[in-house]
N, C-alpha and C positions, 0 to 999 in steps of 0.2 A: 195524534198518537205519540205517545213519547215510549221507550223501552229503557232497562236498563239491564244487564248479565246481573246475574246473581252474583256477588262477591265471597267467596274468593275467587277469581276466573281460574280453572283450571289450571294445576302444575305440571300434569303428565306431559310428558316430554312430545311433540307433535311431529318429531322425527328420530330415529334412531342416531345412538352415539358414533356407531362405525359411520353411518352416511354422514353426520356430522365432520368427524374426523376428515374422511375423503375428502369432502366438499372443501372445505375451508382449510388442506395440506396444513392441518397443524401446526399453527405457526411457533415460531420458536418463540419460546418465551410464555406464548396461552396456557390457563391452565384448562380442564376439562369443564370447571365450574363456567369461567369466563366465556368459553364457544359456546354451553347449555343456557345460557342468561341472553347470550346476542343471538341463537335461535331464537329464543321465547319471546322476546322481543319481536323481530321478525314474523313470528305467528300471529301475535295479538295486534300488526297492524295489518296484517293478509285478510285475521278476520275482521277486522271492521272496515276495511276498503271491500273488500269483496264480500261483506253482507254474509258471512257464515260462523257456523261453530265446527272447529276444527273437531274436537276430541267432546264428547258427548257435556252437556251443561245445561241449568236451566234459565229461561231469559225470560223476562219479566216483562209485561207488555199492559200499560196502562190507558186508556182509549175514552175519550169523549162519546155522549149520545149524541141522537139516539141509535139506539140498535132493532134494527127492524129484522122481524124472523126472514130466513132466507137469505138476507143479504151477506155475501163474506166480507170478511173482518180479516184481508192483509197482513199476516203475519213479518215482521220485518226481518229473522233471522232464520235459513236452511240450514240445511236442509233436515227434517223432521220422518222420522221413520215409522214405521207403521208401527210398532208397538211402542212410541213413544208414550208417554206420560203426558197428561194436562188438569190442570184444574181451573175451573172458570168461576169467577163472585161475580157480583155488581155492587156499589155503594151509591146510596141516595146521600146527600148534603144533608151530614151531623150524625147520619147513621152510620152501625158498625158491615161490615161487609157480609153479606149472605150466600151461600154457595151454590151456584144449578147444580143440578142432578147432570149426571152423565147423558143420559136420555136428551137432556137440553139443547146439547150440541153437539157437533159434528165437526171433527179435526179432519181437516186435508193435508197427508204429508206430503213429501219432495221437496225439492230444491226450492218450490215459491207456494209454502204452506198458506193455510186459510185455515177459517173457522165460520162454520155458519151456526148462527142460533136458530134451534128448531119449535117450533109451537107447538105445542105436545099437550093442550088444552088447560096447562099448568104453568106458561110462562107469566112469571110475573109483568104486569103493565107498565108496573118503575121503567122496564128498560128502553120504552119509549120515549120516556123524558129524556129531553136534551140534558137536564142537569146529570144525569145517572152516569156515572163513571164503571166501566166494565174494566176489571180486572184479570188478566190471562197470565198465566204461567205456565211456562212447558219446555221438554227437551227438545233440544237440538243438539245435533252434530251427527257425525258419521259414525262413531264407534266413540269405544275406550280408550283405546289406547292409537300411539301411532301406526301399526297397521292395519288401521280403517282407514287412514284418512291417503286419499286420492294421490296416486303418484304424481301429478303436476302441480298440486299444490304441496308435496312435500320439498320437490323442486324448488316451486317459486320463494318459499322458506328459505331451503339451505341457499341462492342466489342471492336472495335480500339479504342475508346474514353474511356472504360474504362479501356483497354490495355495500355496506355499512361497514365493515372492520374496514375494507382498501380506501372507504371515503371518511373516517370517523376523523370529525375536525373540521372537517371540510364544507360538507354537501348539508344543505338548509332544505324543510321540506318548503315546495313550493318555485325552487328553484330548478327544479327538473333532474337534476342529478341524487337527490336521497332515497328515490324509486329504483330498481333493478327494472330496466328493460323489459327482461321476460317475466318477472313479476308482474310486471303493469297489465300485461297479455293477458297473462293466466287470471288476473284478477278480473280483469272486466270480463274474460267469459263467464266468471264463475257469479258476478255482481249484477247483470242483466240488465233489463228495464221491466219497471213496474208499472201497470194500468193504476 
């Protein structure tokens, strides 16, 4: 299974400017641009360490067969809300992509979404071929805007933002020091395990 966000990844701000300002005691010299660029930052590595979409988005999930009715289909990014949005194809090798019906499937939202394919006396037989590439698309995240998104992860944000300005120069990822502490926390609760 490989995925990829939609591009452009969201620009909504994933935390407010007053908590920004707070967090990070406006350092002399920043300007407002500069603290909103080293949140965003901080956001966009929160969600891909911790396997989430902060502010609503759609994420693109392209998946080897075969697909067998009933079995779920792991969605790789949370959390997905019940009226989210999805569309599912399938492509056969050298063909163009065909759409299931809504009928076809069955989206599981929360925090560690799925998708089962349903047999509705109408599913095509391609998708049991190993060659057949299923195609998913669908929203994620909490909301629109930043307050949806979960006060410990709006935390773990402003910490890593200002974890990165006290360490910029310095701290290499990998070396243990470019992570915030309580980010690392917040992340892996929010990052889980997967069957």
């Amino acid at each position: 299974m490989k995925f990829d966000r939609r591009l452009p990844r969201t620009t909504n701000p994933p935390v407010s400017q007053p908590h920004l300002s707070a967090h990070l005691r406006e350092y002399p010299g920043e300007s407002a641009y500069e603290l909103e660029q080293m949140a965003q930052s901080a956001a966009y590595e929160i969600e891909d360490l911790a396997q989430v979409a902060l502010i609503t988005q759609w994420i693109d999930v392209e998946t080897d067969g075969p697909h067998l009715p009933g079995s779920p289909i792991c969605l790789p990014i949370g959390p997905v809300l019940s009226t989210a949005a999805v569309t599912v194809q399938f492509e056969e090798p050298g063909q163009s992509p065909v759409a299931l019906a809504p009928s076809q499937y069955q989206l599981r939202g929360g925090m560690r979404p799925s998708l089962r394919l349903i047999d509705d006396g109408q599913l095509p037989m391609a998708l049991q071929a190993g060659s057949t590439i299923l195609l998913i698309a669908y929203e994620a995240g909490f909301g629109p805007d930043a307050a949806t998104v979960p006060a410990d992860l709006q935390h773990a944000i402003l910490d890593q933002a200002a974890s990165a300005y006290d360490q910029r120069g310095v701290a290499q990822r990998g070396d243990g020091t470019w992570l915030s502490p309580h980010a690392a926390r917040i992340i892996g609760k929010y990052r889980g395990v997967r069957a």
